[in-house]
C-alpha positions in Angstrom: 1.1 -70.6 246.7 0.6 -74.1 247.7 3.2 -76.7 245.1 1.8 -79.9 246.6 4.9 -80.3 248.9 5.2 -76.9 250.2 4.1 -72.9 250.2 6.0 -70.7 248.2 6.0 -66.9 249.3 6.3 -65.0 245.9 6.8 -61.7 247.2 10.2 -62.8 249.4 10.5 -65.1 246.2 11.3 -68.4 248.5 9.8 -71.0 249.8 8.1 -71.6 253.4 9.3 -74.7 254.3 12.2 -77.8 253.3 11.2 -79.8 250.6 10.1 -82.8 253.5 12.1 -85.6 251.6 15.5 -86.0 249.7 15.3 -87.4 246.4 18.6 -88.5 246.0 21.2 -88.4 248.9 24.4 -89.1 245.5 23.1 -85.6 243.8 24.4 -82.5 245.6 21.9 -80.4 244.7 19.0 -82.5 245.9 20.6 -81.8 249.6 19.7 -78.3 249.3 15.9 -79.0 250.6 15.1 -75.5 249.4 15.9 -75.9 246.1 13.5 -76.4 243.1 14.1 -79.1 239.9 17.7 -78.5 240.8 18.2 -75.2 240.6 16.7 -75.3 237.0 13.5 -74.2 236.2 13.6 -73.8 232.7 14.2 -76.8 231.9 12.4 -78.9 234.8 9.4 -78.6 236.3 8.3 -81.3 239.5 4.9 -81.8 239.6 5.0 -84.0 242.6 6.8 -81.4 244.8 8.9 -83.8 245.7 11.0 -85.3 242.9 12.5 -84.0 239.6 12.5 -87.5 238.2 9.6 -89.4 239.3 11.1 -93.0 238.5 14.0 -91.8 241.1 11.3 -91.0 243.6 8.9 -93.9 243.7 12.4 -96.3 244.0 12.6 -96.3 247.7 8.5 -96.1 247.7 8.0 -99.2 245.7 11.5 -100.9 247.6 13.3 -100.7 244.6 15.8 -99.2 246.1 17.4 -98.2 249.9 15.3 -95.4 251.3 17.7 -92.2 250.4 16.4 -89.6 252.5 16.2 -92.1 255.7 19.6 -93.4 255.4 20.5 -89.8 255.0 18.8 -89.0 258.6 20.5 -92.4 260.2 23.6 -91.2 259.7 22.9 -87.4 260.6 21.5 -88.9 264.3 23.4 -91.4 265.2 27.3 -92.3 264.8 28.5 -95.9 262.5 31.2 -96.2 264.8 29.3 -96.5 268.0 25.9 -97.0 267.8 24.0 -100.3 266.1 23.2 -100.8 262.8 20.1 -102.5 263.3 18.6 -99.8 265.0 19.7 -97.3 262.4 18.1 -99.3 259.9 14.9 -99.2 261.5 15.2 -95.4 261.6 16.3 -95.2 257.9 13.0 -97.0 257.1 10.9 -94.9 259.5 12.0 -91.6 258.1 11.7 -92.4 254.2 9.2 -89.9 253.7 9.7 -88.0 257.1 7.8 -84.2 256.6 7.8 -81.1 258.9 4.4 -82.2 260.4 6.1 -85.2 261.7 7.9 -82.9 264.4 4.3 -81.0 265.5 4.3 -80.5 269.3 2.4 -83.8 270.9 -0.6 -81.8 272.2 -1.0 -80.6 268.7 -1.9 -84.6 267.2 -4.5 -86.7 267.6 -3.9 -89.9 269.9 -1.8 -92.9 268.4 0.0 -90.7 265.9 3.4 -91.3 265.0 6.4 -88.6 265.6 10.0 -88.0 264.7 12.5 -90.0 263.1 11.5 -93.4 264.9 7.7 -92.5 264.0 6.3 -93.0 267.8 3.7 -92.2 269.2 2.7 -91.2 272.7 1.2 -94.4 273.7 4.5 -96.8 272.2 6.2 -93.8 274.4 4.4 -94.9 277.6 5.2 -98.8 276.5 8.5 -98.5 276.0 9.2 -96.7 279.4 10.0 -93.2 277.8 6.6 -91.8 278.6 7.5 -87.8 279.5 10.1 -87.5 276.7 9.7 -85.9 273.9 10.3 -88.6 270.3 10.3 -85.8 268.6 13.8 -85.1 269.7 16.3 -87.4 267.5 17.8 -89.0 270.6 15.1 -89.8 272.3 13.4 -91.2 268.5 17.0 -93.8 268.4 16.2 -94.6 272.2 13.1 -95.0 271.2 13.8 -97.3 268.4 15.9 -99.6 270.3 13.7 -99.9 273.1 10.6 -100.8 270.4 13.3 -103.7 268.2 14.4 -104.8 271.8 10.8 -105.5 273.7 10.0 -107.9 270.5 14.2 -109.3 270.4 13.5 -110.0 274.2 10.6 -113.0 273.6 12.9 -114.4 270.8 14.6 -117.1 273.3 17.2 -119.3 272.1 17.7 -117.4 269.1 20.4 -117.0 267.1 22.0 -113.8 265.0 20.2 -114.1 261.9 16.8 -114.8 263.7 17.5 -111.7 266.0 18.5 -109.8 262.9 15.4 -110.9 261.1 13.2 -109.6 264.1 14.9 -106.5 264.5 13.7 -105.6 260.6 9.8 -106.4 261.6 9.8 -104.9 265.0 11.2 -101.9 263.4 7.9 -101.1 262.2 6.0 -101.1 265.4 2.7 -102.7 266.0 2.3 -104.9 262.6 5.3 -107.2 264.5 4.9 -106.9 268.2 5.6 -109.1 271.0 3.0 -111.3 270.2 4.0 -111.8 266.6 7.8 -113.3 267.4 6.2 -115.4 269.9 4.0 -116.9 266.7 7.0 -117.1 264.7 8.6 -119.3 267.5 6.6 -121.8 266.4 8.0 -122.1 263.0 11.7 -122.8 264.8 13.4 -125.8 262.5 16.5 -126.8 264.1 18.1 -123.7 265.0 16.4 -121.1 263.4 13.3 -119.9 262.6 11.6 -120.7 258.9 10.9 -117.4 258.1 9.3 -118.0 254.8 6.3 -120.5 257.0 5.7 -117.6 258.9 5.4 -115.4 256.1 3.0 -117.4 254.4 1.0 -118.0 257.6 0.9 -114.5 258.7 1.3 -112.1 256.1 -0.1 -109.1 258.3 -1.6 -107.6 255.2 -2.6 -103.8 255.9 -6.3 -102.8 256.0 -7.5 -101.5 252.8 -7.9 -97.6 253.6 -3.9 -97.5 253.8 -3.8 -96.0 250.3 -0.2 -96.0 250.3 0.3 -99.4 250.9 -2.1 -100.6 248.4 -0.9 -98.6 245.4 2.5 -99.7 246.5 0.9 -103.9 246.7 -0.7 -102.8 242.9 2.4 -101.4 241.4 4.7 -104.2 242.6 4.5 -108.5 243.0 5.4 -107.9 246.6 2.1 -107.5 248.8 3.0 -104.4 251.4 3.2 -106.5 254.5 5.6 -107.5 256.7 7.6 -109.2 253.5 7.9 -106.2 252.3 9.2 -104.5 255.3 11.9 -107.1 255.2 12.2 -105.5 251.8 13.3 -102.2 253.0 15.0 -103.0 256.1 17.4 -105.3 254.3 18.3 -102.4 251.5 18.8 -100.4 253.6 20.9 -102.0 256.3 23.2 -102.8 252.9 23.0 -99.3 251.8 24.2 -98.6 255.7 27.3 -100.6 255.1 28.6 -98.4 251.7 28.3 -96.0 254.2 31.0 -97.5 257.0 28.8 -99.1 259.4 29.6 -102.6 260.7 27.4 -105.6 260.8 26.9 -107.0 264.5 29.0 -109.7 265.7 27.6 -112.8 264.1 25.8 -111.3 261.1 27.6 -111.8 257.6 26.8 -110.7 254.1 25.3 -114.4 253.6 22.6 -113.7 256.1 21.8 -110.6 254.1 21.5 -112.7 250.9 19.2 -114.7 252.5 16.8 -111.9 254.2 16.9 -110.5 250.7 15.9 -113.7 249.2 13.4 -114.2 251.1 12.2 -110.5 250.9 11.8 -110.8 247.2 10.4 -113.9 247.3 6.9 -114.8 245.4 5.9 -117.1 248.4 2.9 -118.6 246.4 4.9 -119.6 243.5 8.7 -119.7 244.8 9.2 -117.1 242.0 11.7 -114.4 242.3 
């Protein structure tokens, strides 16, 4: 029996596979991934298959809120007091809605789909000098990462913390800010940093209209799903990181979060917040 997220067996009574997302990382019973409305079907029904409460669900969908379920993973995978928070936040966004079909052997996939935690696929493999490993494998998906947030950090010369913070939370997202894109944003550079909000409203890198997602989610809020709004969700959830005991990097402070945050939320053809 198919319950939109997942088979349920009926004759073993249990289900086939993890619920493929955590609704709420604060609830204890929403860690159980096999679990159903709770443990209480009586009274609760989900006909999502992925959320008791809808409005909790769509939070981190619509960036109302840090992504619960990839925090969750960023913190399983990688260590607050050794690795980088940046990176982690990039993996936190990544794996928002990560599924079992996300971990399919690569010679199962089509070319150019995205795997594991990090969301790479064979061909960012082969460009970020990891070709033969397997991103599948949490490790290698944070190597991965890295080397994907550094390639794009790397043509950002002369910058400073906040501009290398601000293009670790667009390369996290792969191709939509690449190489290219920080050498664009370069030319937006006022003084000693970068004006961000010229770049946005020069290159919003919307997405093409068949990404369904990103168009409900451009409908349902005043945010347009671009690279804004990936600033959006980055920043959330590199604060959400910090209730959790990681560290900001040397020469990042909680006033450069206000500001990405700002900006994030930002109407940038009105100033309007």
């Amino acid at each position: 029996m198919f319950y939109n997220a997942r088979f349920y067996d009926p004759c073993i009574m249990r289900w086939l596979a993890p619920d493929s997302m955590i609704p709420n990382i604060y609830n204890p019973l929403d860690l159980d991934r096999y679990a159903y409305v709770r443990n209480n079907p009586v009274n609760h029904n989900d006909p999502t298959g992925h959320c008791l409460d809808p409005i909790e669900c769509f939070l981190a969908f619509l960036g109302g809120g840090p992504d619960a379920q990839g925090v969750l993973i960023a913190s399983v995978f990688m260590n607050a007091a050794s690795d980088n928070i940046e990176v982690a936040a990039g993996i936190a966004v990544q794996s928002e809605f990560l599924a079992p079909w996300d971990f399919r052997p690569a010679e199962q996939i089509r070319p150019g789909t995205s795997l594991g935690i990090a969301q790479v696929s064979d061909e960012q493999m082969t460009e970020y000098g990891l070709q033969g490993q397997d991103q599948v494998d949490p490790a290698v998906a944070v190597k991965a990462m890295q080397a994907r947030i550094s390639l794009v950090r790397d043509e950002c010369t002369g910058c400073k913390g906040r501009d290398l913070l601000f293009a670790a939370a667009l390369a996290q997202n792969g191709s939509a800010f690449d190489k290219s894109s920080m050498k664009i944003a370069l030319n937006y550079k006022e003084g000693d940093y970068i004006s961000w909000e010229k770049y946005f409203i020069n290159n919003p890198s919307n997405p093409s209209p068949s990404q369904y997602d990103a168009v409900a989610r451009q409908k349902l809020t005043n945010i347009p799903y671009n690279t804004q709004f990936m600033l959006l969700k980055y920043t959330r959830d590199l604060r959400e990181l910090l209730n959790w005991g990681w560290k900001l990097p040397t020469g990042i402070n909680s006033s450069d979060l206000d500001y990405m945050m700002d900006l994030a939320t930002k109407d940038l053809a009105t100033g309007d917040r």
